[in-house]
N, C-alpha and C positions, 0 to 999 in steps of 0.2 A: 542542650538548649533549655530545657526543663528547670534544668539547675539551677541556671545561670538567670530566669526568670524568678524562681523563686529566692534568689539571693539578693535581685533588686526589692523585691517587697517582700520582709519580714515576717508582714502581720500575715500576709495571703499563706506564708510557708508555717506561720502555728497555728495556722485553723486547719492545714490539709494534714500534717504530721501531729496535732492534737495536743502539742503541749509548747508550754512560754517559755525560753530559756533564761538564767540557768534552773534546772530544777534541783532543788534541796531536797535532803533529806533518801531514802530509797526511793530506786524510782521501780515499778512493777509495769508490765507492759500488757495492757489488757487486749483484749481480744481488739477492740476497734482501732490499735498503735499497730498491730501485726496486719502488714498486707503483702499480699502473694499473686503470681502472675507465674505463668509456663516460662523455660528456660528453651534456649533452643534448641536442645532435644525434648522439651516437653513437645512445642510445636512439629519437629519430626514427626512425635511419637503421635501427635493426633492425629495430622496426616496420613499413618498410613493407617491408622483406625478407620478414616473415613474410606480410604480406596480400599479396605477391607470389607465396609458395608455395602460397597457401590459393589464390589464383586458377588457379593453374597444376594444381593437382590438379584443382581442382572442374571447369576447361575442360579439362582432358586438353592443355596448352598446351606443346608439348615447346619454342618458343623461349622461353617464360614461366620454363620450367624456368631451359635457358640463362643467361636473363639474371640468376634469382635467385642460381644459385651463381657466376656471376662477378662478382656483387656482392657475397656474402658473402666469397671468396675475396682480391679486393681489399682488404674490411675487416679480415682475418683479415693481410691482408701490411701494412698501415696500422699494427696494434696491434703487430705488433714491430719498426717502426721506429720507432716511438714511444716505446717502451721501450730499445731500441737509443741511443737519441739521447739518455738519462743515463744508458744503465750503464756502470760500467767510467770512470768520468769523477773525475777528481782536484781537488780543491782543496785551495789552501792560501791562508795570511793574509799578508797584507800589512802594513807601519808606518800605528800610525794617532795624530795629532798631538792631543797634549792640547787641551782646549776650554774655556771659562767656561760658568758655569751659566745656559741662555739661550739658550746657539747648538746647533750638530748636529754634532755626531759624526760622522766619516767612517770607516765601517769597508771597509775595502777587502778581497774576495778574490778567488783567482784561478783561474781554470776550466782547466784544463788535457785538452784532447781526450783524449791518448795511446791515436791512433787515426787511422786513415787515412783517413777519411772526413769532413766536417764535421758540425758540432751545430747546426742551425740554432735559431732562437726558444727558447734557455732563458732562462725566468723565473727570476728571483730576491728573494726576498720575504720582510722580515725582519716575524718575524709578531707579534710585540710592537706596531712602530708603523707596518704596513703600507707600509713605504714597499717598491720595488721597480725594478724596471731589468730589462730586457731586450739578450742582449746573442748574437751567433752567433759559436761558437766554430771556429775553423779547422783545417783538419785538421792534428796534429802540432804546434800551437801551443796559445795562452794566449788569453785573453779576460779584462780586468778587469772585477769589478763594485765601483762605489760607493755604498755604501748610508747616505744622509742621515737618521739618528736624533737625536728631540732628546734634547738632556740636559738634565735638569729639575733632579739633584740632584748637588751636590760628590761626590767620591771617585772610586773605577775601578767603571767601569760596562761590564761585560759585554756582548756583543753580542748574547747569547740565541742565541734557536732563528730557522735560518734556512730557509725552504724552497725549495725548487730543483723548476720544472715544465717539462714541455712538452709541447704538442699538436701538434708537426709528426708525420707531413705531412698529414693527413688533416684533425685537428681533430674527432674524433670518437672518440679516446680521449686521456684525459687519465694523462700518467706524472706518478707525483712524488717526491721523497724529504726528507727531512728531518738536516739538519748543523747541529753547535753547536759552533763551532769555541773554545781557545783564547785570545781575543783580547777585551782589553777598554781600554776609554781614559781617559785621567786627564782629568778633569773639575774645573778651579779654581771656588775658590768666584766668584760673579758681584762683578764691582769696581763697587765703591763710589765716584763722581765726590767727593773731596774734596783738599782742600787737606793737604799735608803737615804733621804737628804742630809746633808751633812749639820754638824751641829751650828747650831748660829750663838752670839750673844744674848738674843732674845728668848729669854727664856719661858715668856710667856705667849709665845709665838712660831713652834717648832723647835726650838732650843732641846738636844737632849742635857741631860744634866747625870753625870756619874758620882753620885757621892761612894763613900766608903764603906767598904761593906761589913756585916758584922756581923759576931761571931757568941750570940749568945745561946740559943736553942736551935736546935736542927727542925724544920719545917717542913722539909719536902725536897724534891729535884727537879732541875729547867735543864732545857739543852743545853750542850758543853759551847763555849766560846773560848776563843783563842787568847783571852786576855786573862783566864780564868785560871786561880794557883791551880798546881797540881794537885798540892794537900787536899783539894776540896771537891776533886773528881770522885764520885761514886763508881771504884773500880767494881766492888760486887756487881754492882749492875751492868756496868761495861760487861765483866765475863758472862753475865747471864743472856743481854742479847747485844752487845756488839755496839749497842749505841752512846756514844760519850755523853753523860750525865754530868751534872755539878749540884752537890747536895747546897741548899741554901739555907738561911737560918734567922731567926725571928727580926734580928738586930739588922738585917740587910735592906737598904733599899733602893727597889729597882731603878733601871732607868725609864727616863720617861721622856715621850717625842710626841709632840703636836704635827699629824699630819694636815696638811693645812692648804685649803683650794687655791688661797692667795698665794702663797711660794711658788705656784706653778707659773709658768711662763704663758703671758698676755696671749701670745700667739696661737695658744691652744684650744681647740675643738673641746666642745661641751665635754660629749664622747672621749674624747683621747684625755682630757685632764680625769673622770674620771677610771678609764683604764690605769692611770696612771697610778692612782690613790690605791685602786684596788692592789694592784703591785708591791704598794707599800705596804700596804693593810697585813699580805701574807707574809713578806719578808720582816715585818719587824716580830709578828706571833712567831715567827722560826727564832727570830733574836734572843725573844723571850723578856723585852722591853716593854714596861705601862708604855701603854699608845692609845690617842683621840684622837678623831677626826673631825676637821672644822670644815661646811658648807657653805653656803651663803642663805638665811635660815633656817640652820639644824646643826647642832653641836654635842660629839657623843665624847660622855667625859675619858678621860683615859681607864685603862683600862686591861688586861689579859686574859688568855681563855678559850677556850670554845663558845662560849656565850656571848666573849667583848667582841670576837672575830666575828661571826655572825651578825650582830647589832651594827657593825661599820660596813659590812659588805651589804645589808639591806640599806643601810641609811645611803648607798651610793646606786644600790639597785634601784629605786623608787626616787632619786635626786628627780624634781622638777614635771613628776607623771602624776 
């Protein structure tokens, strides 16, 4: 219920949690971000501290006494190590690799002790989609966490609110704090299994175009295609791992396909045209074809690569966001 009130009012939930999201840069978690409350075996456990004193008065029991204040005393050194063991503790955000719509998101941070002592058993708990990892931090070092979220929808997806606990050493108070770091991950739209569009006349309109290819200097190797001489297969590398090569060479030039949001059919869903693109996007980089992508507002020139692939998979992730 708690929650769920502070998630209607924002501003109420960064005044009680003490910070504005997103926050940049390292975040450190000072003593007034760390708060702590008994667990329910802390409340057991003061329970029968208290029918311990109630017995020790009522019996006049001076080692009943004894044992109740060196059990409370215990508990009372428990809750500030508890508290101890996230204050003053750093984190920062790690690279996290674009995803399709469908898989999980790796959002990576990094716990940093800066402290001489270790952090055993902190939780880390992204409170959107529960996932979480447990991880002990060492004294004077780092500790990674990986936190597996799914992405359900295209564009940069945030990593929200994250929270950070821990019950050592006792297990009868519970510390916790709450960070929203920075950090969000680009999310392609999900691809679409289909065959690339066929060549049209238009050549400046998805038209592929094959010219002749040539045979002056050796430049490099693309994936094998079935149309491709045999003469020009890099068997060395075939036996080295297995995969059909095709050496190419300075005079050659590639083909090249306009993928294009107009060629798709009217009757398509925002979403399904760009599934659809993105489909193409991967199957023409397997072709090993110059390939662009035309939007409606955004045009990425043709292109090959891990870099041109990229650039048309974000221009279709952020279409229209």
């Amino acid at each position: 219920m708690i929650n769920q009130l502070l998630a209607r009012h924002p501003r109420l939930a960064n005044r009680i949690w003490g910070f504005t999201p997103p926050e940049t840069g390292t975040i450190v978690l000072v003593h007034r971000r760390v708060y702590i409350l008994p667990t329910q075996l802390g409340w057991l456990f003061a329970l029968t501290l208290l029918i311990l004193l109630v017995g020790s008065i009522n019996y006049a029991l001076s080692l009943g006494f004894a044992l109740t204040f060196l059990l409370a005393g215990m508990g009372l050194a428990g809750m500030a190590h508890t508290a101890r063991n996230l204050a003053r503790m750093a984190i920062s955000v790690g690279r996290v690799e674009p995803v399709f719509a469908g898989e999980q998101a790796q959002f990576r941070l990094y716990l940093d002790s800066r402290a001489t002592f270790d952090r055993p058993a902190v939780l880390a708990r992204h409170m959107a989609s529960r996932a979480q990892l447990v991880v002990d931090v060492p004294a004077g070092g780092l500790a990674e966490v990986i936190l597996p979220v799914p992405a359900d929808k295209r564009g940069w997806m945030p990593v929200g609110r994250v929270m950070l606990e821990t019950r050592f050493p006792l297990g009868i108070f519970r510390a916790w704090s709450y960070v929203e770091p920075n950090l969000s991950c680009l999310v392609y739209p999900k691809p679409e299994r289909s065959a690339l569009p066929a060549p049209t006349a238009e050549a400046a309109r998805g038209a592929m175009r094959s010219p002749m290819p040539g045979n002056d200097d050796y430049s490099g190797l693309r994936t094998y295609q079935l149309s491709d001489s045999p003469r020009h297969v890099a068997w060395k590398a075939v036996a080295r791992n297995d995969d059909m090569l095709t050496k190419q060479f300075t005079g050659e030039a590639a083909a090249q396909l306009w993928l294009d949001w107009n060629r798709l059919s009217p009757g398509m869903g925002v979403e399904q045209r760009l599934s659809r693109l993105a489909g193409w996007v991967l199957a023409a980089e397997r072709a090993g074809v110059n390939y662009g992508v035309r939007l409606p507002g955004n045009e990425v020139p043709p292109g090959r690569g891990e870099a041109h692939r990229a650039a048309c998979l974000q221009a279709l992730a952020v279409y229209g966001t």
